[in-house]
Structure formats: C-alpha cells, structure tokens
N, C-alpha and C positions, 0 to 999 in steps of 0.2 A: 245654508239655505234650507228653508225647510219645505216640507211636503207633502200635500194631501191627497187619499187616497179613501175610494169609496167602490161598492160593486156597482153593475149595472145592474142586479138582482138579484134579491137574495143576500143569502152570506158565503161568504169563502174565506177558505184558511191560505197564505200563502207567508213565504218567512217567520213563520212561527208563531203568525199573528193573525186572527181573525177578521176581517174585514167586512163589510155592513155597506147597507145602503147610505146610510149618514156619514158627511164626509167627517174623518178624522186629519187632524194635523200634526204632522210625526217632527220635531225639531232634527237639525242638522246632526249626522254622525248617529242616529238611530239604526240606519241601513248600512251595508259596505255597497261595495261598487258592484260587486256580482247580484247582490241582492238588487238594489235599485234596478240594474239590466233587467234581471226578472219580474218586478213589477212593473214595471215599462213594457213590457211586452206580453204581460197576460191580457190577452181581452177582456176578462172577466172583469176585471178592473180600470177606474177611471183614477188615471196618476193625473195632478194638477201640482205646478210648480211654476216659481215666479219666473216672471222673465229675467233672460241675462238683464245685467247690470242695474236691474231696477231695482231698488227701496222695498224689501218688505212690507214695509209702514206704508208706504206709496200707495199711489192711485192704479198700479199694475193689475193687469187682467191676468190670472195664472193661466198661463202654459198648459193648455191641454199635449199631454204626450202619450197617447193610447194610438196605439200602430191602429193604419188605416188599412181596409182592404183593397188588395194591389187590385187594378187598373182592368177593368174588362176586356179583351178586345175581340175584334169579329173576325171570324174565317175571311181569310179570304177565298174569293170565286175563282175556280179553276178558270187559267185563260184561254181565250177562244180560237183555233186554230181556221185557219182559212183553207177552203178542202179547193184543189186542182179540180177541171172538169177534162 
C-alpha cells in the first residue's frame, strides 16, 4: 500500500526524508512499521493512505490519518449544598 505525505507548512525533515507542502507518494515497504507510527503521529504532517481493502487504481478517497486533538471538555460546577436554617 502506498502512501502520501505532505507538511502543513513549510518543510520538515522526519525519517530521513524531507517533506514539503506538495504531497509526495512514497510506494509500499519505503517505511517500517516504527517509522510509519511516527509519521502517523507527527502533526506537522498530513499522512494520506488508501482505504482498507480498496483498489489503488480505484475511485477510493485516501485516508486521512493525522491524529486529532483530543476532545475538550468543561469544568464542571461545584454542586450546590442546601444550607439548614
């Protein structure tokens, strides 16, 4: 499977490879598996790969796989104590 990779800005170096705003497409067994994890998980970088089980040659939308940032959430409010008279 192969797999493209592009910055969000700018250039950066990561696995020993310079990477750009124009996507490149790197063919299968370019990367190991450690490497692929860490391009996977650089922000700096947009990893695009085809979907499972689809055709290359296909009409498939690549796979976006750039980690998302995890989930907001809000304080919650001290609760309210009911005072005796």
């Amino acid at each position: 499977m192969s797999i493209t990779i592009r910055t969000r800005k700018g250039s950066f170096w990561r696995c020993g490879i310079q990477h750009t705003t124009a996507p490149v497409t790197y063919p299968e067994g370019t990367f190991g598996a450690s490497q692929l994890d860490a391009l996977r998980c650089e922000p700096k970088l947009i990893v695009e790969e085809p979907l499972v089980g689809e055709s290359e040659k296909g009409s498939a939308t690549p796979e976006k796989t750039t980690p998302e940032a995890p989930a907001k959430t809000t304080p919650k409010a001290p609760a309210k104590t009911a005072r005796g008279k």
